[in-house]
ChimeraX commands (.cxc) that place a marker at each C-alpha (Angstrom):
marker #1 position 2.59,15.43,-1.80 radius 0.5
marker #1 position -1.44,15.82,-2.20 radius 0.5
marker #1 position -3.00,13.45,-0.71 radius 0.5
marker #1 position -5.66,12.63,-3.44 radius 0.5
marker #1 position -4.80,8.91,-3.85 radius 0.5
marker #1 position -4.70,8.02,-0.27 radius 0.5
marker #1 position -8.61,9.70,0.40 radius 0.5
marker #1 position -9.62,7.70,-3.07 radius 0.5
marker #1 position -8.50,4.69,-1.64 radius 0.5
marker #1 position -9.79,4.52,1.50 radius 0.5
marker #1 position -13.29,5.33,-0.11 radius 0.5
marker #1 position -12.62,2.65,-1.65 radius 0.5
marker #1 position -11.46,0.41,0.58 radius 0.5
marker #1 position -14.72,1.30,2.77 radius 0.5
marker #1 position -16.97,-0.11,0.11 radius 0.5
marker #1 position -14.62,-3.40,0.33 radius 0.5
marker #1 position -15.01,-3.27,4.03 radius 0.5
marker #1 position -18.41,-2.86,3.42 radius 0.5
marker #1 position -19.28,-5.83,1.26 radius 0.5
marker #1 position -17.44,-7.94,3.44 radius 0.5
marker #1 position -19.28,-7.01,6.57 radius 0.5
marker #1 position -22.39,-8.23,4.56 radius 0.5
marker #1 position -20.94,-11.38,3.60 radius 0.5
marker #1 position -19.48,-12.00,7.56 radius 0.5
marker #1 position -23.85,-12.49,8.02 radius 0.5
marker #1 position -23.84,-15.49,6.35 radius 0.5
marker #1 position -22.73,-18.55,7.68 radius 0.5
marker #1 position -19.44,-19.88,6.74 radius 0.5
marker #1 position -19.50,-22.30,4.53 radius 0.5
marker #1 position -23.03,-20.86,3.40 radius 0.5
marker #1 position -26.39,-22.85,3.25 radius 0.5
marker #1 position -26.93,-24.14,-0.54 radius 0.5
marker #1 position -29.87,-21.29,-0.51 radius 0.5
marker #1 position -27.05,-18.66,-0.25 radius 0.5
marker #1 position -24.02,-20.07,-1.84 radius 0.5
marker #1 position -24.68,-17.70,-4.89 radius 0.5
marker #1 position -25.28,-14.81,-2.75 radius 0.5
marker #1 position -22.53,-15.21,-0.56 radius 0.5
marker #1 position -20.35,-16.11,-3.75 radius 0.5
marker #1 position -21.05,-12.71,-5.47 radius 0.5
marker #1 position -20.07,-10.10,-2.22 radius 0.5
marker #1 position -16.81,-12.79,-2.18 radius 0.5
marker #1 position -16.09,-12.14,-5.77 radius 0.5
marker #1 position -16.97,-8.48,-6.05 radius 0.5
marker #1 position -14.61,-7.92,-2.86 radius 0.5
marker #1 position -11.68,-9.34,-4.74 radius 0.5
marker #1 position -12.54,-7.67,-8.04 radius 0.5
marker #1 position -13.06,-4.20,-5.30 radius 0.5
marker #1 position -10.31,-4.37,-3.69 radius 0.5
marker #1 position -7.61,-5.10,-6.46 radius 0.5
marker #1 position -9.28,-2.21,-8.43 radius 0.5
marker #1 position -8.73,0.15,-5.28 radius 0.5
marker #1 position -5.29,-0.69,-5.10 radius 0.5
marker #1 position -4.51,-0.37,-9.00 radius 0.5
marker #1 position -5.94,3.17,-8.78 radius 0.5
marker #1 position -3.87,4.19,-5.87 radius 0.5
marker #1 position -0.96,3.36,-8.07 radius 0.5
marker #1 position -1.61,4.78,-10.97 radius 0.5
marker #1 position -3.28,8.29,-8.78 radius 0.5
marker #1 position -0.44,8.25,-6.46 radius 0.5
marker #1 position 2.36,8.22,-9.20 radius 0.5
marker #1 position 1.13,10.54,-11.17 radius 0.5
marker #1 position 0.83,12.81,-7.73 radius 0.5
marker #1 position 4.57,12.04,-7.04 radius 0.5
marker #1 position 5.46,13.27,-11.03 radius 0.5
marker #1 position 3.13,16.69,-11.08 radius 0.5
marker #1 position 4.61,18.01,-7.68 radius 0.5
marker #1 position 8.39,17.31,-9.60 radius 0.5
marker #1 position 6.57,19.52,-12.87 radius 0.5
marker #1 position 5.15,22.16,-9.91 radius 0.5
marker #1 position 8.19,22.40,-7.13 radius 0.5
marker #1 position 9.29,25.43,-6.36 radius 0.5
marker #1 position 12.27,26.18,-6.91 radius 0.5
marker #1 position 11.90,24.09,-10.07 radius 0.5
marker #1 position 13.37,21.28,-10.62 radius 0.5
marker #1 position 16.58,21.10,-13.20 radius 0.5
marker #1 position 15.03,18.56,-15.88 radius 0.5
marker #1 position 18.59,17.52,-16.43 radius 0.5
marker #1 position 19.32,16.73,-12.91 radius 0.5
marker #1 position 16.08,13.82,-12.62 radius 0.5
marker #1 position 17.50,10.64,-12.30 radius 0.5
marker #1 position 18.34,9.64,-15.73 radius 0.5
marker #1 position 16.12,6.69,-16.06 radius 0.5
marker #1 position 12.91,9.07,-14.99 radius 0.5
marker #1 position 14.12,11.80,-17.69 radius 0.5
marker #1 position 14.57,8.82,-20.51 radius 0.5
marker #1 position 10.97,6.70,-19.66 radius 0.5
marker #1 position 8.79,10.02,-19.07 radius 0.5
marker #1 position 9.85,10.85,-22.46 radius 0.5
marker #1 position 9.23,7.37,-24.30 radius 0.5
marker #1 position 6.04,6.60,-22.28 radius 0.5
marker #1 position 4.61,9.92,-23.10 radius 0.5
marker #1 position 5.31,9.76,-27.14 radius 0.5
marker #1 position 3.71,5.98,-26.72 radius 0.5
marker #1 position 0.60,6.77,-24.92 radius 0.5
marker #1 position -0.22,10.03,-27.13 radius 0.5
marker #1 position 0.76,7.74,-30.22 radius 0.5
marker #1 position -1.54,4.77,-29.48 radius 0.5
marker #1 position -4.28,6.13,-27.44 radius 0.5
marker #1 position -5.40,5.73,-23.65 radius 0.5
marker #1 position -6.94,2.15,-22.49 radius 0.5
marker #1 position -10.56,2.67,-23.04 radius 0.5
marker #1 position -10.31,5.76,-25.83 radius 0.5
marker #1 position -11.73,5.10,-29.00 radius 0.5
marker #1 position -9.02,4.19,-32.28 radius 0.5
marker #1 position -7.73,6.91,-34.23 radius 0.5
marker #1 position -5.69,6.29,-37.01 radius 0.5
marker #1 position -2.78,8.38,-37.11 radius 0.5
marker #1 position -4.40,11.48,-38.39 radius 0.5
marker #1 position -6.65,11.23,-35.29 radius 0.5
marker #1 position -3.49,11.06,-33.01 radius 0.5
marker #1 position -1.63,13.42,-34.63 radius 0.5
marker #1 position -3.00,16.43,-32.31 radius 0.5
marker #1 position -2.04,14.33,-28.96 radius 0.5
marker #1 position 1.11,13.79,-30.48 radius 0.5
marker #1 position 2.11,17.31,-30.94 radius 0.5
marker #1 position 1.00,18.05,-27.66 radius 0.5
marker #1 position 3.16,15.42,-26.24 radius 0.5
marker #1 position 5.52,16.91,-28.18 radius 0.5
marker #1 position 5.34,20.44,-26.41 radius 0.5
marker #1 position 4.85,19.33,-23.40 radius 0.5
marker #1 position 8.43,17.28,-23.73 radius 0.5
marker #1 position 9.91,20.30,-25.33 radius 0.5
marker #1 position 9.00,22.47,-21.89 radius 0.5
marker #1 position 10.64,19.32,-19.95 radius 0.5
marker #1 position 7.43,18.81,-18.66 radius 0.5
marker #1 position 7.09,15.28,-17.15 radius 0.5
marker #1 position 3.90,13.60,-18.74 radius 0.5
marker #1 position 2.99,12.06,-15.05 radius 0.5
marker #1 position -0.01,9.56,-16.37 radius 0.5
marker #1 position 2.08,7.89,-19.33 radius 0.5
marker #1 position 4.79,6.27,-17.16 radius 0.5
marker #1 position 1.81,5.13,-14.39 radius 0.5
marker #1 position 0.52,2.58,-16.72 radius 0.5
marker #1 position -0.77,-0.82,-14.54 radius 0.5
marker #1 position -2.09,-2.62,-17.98 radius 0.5
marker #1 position -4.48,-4.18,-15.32 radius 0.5
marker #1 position -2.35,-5.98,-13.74 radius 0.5
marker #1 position -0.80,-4.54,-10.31 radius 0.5
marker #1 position 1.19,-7.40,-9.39 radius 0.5
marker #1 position 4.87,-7.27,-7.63 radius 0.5
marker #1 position 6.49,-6.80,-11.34 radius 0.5
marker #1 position 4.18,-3.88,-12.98 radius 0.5
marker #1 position 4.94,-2.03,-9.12 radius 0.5
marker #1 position 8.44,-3.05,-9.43 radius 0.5
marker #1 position 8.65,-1.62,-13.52 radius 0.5
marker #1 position 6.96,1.71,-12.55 radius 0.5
marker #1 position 9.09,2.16,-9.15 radius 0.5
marker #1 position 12.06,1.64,-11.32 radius 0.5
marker #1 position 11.24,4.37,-13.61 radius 0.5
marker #1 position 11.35,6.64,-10.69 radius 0.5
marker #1 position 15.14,5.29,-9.70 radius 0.5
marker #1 position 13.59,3.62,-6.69 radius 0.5
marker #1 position 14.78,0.14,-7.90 radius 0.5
marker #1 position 13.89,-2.55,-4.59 radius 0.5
marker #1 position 10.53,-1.02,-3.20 radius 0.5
marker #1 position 9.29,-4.56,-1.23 radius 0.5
marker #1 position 12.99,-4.54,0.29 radius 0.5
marker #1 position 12.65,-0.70,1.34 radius 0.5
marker #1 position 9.10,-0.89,2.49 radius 0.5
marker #1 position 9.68,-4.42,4.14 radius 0.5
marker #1 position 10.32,-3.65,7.49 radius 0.5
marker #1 position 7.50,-0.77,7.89 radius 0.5
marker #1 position 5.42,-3.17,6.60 radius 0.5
marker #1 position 6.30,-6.05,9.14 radius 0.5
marker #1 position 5.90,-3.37,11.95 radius 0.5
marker #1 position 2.13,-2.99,10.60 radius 0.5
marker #1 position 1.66,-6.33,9.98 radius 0.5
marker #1 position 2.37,-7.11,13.60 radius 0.5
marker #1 position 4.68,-9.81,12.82 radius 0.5
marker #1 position 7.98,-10.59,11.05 radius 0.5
marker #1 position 7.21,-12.06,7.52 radius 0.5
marker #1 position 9.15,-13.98,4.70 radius 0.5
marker #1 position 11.77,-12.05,2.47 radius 0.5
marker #1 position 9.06,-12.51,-0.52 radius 0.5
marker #1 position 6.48,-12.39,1.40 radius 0.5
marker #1 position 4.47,-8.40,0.41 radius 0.5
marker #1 position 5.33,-9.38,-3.40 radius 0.5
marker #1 position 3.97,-13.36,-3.10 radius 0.5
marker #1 position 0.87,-12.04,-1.45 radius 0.5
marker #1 position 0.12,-9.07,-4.42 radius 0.5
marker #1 position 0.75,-11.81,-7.04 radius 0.5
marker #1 position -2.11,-13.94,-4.81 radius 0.5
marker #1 position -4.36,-11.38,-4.51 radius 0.5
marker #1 position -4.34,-10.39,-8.31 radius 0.5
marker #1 position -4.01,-13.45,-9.67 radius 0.5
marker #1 position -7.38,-13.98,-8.18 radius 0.5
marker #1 position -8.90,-11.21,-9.19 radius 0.5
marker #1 position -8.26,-11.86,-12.69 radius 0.5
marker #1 position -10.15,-15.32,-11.92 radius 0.5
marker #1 position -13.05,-13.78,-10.65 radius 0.5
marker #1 position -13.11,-11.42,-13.47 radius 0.5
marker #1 position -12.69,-13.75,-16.37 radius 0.5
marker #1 position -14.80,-17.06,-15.38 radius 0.5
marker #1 position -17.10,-15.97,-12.65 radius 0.5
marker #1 position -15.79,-18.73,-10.14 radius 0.5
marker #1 position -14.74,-17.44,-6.62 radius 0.5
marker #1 position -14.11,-21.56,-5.62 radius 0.5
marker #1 position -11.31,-21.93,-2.95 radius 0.5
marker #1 position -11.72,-18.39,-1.48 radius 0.5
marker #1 position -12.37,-18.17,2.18 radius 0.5
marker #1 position -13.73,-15.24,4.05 radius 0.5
marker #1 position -10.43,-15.56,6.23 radius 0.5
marker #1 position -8.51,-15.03,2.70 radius 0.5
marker #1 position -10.80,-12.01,1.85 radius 0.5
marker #1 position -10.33,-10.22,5.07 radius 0.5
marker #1 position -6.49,-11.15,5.41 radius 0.5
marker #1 position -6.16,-10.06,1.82 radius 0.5
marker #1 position -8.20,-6.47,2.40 radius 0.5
marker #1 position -6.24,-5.74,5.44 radius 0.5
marker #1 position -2.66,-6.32,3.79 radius 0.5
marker #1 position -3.65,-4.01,1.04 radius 0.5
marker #1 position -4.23,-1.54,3.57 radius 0.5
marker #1 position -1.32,-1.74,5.27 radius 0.5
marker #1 position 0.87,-1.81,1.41 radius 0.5
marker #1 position -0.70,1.10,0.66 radius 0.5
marker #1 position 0.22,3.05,3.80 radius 0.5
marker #1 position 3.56,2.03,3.85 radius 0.5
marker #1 position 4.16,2.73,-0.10 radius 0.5
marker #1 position 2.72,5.96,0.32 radius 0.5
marker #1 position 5.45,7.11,3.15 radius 0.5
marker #1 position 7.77,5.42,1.24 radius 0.5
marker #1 position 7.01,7.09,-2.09 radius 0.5
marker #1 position 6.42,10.37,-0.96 radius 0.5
marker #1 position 10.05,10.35,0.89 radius 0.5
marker #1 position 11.98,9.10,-2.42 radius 0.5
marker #1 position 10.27,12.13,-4.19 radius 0.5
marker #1 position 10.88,14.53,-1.74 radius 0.5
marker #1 position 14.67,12.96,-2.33 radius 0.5
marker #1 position 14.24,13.64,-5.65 radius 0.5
marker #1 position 12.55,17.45,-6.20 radius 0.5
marker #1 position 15.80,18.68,-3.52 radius 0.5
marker #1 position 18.74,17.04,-5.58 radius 0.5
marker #1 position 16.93,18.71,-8.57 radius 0.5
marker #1 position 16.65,22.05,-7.69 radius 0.5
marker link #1:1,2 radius 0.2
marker link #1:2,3 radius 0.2
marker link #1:3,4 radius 0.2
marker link #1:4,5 radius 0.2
marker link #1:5,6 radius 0.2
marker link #1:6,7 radius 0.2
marker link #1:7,8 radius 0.2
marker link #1:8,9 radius 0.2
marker link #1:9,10 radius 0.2
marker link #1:10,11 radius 0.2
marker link #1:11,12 radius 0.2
marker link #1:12,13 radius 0.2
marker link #1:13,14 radius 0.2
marker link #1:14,15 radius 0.2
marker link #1:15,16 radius 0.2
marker link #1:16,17 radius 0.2
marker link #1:17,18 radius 0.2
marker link #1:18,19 radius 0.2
marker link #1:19,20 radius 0.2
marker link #1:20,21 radius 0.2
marker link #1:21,22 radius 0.2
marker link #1:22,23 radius 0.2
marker link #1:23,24 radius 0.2
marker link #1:24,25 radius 0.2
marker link #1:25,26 radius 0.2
marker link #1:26,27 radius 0.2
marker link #1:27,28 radius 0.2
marker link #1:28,29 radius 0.2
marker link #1:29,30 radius 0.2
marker link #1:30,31 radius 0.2
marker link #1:31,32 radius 0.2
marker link #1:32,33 radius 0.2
marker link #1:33,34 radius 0.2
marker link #1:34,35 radius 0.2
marker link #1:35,36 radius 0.2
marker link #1:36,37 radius 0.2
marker link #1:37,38 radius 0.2
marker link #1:38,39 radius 0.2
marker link #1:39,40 radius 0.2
marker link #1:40,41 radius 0.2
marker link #1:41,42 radius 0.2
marker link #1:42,43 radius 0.2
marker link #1:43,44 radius 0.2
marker link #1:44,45 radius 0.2
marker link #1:45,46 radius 0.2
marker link #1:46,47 radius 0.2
marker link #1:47,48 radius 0.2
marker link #1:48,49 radius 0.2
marker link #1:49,50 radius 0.2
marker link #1:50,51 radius 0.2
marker link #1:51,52 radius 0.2
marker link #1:52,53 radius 0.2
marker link #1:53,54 radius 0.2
marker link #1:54,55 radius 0.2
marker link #1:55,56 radius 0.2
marker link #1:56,57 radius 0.2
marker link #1:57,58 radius 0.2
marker link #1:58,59 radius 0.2
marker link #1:59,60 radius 0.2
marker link #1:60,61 radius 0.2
marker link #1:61,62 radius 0.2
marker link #1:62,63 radius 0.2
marker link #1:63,64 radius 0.2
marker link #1:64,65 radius 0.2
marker link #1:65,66 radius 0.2
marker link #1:66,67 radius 0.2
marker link #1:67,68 radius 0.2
marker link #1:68,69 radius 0.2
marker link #1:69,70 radius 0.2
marker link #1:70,71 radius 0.2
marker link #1:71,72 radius 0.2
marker link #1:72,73 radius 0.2
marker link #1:73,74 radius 0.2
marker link #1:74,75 radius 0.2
marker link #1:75,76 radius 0.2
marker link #1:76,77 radius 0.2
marker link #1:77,78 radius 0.2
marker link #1:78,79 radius 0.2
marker link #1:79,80 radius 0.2
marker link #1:80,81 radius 0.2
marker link #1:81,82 radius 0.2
marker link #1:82,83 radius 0.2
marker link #1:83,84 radius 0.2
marker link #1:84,85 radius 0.2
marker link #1:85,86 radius 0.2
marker link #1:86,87 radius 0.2
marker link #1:87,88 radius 0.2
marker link #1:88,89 radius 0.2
marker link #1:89,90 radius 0.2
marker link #1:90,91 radius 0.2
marker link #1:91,92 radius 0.2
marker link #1:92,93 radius 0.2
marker link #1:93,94 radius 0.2
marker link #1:94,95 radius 0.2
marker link #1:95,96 radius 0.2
marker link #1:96,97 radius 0.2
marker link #1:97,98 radius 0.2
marker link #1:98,99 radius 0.2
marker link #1:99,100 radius 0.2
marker link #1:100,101 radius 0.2
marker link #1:101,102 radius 0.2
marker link #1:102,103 radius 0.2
marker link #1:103,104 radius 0.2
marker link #1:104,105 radius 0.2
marker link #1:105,106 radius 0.2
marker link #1:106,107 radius 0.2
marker link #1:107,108 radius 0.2
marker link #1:108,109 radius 0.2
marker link #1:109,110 radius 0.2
marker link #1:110,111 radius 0.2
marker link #1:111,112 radius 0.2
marker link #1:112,113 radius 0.2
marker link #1:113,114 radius 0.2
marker link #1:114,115 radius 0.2
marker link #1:115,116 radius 0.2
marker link #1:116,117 radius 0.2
marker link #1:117,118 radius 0.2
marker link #1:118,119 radius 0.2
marker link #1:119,120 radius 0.2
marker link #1:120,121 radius 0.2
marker link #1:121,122 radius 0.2
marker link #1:122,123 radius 0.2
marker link #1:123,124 radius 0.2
marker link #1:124,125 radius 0.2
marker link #1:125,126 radius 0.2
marker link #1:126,127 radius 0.2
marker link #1:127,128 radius 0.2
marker link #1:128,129 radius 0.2
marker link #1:129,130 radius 0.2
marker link #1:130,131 radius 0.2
marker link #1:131,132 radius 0.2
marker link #1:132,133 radius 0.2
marker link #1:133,134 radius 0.2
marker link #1:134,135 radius 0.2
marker link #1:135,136 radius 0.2
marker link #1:136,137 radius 0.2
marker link #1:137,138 radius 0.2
marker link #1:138,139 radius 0.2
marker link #1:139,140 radius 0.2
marker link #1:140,141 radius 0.2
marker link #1:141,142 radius 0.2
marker link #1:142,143 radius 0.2
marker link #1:143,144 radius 0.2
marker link #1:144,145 radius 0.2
marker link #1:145,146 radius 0.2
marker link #1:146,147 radius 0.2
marker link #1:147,148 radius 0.2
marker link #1:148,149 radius 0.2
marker link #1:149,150 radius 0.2
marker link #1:150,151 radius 0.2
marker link #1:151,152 radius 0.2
marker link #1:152,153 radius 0.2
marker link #1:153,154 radius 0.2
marker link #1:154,155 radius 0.2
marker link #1:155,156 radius 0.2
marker link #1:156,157 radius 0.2
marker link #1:157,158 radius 0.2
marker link #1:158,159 radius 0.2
marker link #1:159,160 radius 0.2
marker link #1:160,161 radius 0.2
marker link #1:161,162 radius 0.2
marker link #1:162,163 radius 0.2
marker link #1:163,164 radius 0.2
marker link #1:164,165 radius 0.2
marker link #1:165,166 radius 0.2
marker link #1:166,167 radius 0.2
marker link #1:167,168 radius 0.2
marker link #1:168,169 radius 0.2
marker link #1:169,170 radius 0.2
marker link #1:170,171 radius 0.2
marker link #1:171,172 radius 0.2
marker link #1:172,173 radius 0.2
marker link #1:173,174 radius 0.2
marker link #1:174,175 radius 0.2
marker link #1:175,176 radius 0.2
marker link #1:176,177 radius 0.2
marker link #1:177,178 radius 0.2
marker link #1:178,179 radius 0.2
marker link #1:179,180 radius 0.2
marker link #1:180,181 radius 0.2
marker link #1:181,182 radius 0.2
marker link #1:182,183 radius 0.2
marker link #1:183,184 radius 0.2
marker link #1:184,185 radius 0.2
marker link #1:185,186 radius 0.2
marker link #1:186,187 radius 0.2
marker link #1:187,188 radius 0.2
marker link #1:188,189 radius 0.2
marker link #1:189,190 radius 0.2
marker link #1:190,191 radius 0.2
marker link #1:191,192 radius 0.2
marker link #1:192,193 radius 0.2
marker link #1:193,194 radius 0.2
marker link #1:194,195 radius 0.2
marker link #1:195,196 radius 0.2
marker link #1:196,197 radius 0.2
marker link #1:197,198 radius 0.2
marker link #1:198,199 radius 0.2
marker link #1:199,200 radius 0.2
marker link #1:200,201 radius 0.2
marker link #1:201,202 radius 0.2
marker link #1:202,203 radius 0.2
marker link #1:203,204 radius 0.2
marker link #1:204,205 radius 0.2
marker link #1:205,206 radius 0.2
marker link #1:206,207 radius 0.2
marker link #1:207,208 radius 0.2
marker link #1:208,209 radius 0.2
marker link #1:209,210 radius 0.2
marker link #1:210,211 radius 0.2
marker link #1:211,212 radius 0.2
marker link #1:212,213 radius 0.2
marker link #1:213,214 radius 0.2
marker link #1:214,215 radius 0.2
marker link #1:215,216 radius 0.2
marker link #1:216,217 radius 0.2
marker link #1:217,218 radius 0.2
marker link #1:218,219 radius 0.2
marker link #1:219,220 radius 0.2
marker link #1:220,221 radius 0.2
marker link #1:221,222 radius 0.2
marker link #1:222,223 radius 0.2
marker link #1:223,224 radius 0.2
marker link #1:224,225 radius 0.2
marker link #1:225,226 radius 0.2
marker link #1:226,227 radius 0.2
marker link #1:227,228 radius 0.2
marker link #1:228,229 radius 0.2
marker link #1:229,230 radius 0.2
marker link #1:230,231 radius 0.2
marker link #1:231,232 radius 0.2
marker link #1:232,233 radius 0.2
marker link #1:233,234 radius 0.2
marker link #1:234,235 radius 0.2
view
């Protein structure tokens, strides 16, 4: 598979390194004079690094879908896992129907020209890769879990677990990749929406940073094997 998610990440995930380094100057807790300081590279960390991870998702699933629409041989639409075959289909009618996150409204006139694209490009058995890798914002355990199920790879934390572990350097709890996401995100979204980054440590920041480093390199493997599973019973 290309590798364009993995090299956007880590670009990303050097900035994140980056801020934290700057934050690691201060002491810990920080003087009254820096708390504010100290509390903005803390928050923009968490806001960094969960927005680093999202778009590795969303980048590396569409990868895995485009190199199923570009194999050679090609791929038999009708021999895709049936679940891929039935969500690519819906998910690309719904996003051409109601718009990208972020595009401006368009009443159904407006749409009507994505549509009928959509519409071709379903006709060709072309897989719309983007529609089905949707985040909503919100990478936690269950949105990763959704998308990976549209691909017919149904327990991802379960497959990835003992890769991960091996990374890690230690064994971990059977919940323990999805409990940390949930953490991590859940977090984010309260930096994001009322400013506060109370009751986040530097040790959490750093801990968090590195295990979304290490998810990302073992989903990747992981991913790029189940497609590679999936373009040869296609063909």
């Amino acid at each position: 598979m290309p590798q364009r998610a993995v090299n956007s990440y880590s670009a990303s995930s050097a900035n994140v390194k980056a801020l934290l380094q700057l934050e690691s100057a201060y002491s810990d807790p920080p003087s009254h004079a820096d708390l504010a300081l100290v509390e903005g590279l803390r928050g923009g960390s968490v806001v960094l690094m969960v927005a680093a991870f999202e778009n590795y998702v969303k980048e590396s699933v569409t990868e895995a879908l485009e190199s199923i629409n570009t194999a050679q041989p090609p791929c038999v639409y009708s021999r895709l896992p049936p679940i891929l075959q039935t969500e690519a289909v819906w998910s690309g009618l719904e996003l051409a129907m109601k718009g990208r996150p972020g595009s401006a409204k368009a009443d159904r006139s407006g749409r009507l020209p994505e549509v009928l694209v959509a519409i071709d490009r379903i006709r060709k058995r072309e897989l719309i890769a983007d529609a089905v890798a949707r985040t909503a914002g919100n990478p936690d355990s269950a949105c990763l879990k959704a998308i990976f199920k549209t691909l017919n790879y149904r327990t991802p934390f379960r497959n990835i677990k003992s890769s991960f572990d091996a990374e890690w350097g230690q064994p971990t709890a059977t919940t323990f990749i999805e409990d940390t996401l949930d953490i991590i995100v859940a977090r984010r979204h309260v930096v994001a929406h009322t400013a506060s980054i109370l009751n986040t440590s530097r040790a959490d920041l750093n801990r968090w940073h590195r295990f979304l480093e290490i998810l990302v390199q073992v989903l990747d493997v992981a991913l790029d094997r189940h497609l590679a599973r999936i373009v040869v019973s296609a063909q």
